[in-house]
N, C-alpha and C positions, 0 to 999 in steps of 0.2 A: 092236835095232840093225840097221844095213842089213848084208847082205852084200857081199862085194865086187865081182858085177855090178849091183846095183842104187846100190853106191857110183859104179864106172862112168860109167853111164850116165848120172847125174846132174851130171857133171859134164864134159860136151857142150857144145859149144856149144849156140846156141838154133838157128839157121840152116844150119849145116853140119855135116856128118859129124864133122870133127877140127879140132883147132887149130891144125893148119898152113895147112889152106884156108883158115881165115880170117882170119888171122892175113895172109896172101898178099891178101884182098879188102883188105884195111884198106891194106895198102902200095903196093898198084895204084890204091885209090882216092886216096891222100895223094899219086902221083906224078901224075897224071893233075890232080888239082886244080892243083899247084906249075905245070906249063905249062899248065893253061888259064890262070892268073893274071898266067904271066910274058908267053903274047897277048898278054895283055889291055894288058897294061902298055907292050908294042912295039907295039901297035895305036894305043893311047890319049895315045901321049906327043910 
């Protein structure tokens, strides 16, 4: 059986330190898509 740093460890993200950073990349990238989209849409209409 694993111990409990190596249970840790494992379950990391892949990419960052913790799962609030990334968790944080995932909602900056989701708001950042929404206005480039909503541009797009008052550019293109």
């Amino acid at each position: 059986m694993f111990t409990r740093d190596e249970q840790d460890t494992n379950e990391l993200p892949p990419f960052l330190n913790t799962w609030r950073k990334m968790y944080a990349v995932v909602l900056i990238n989701l708001v950042v898509l929404i206005l480039l989209f909503y541009g797009f849409t008052l550019y293109f209409e």
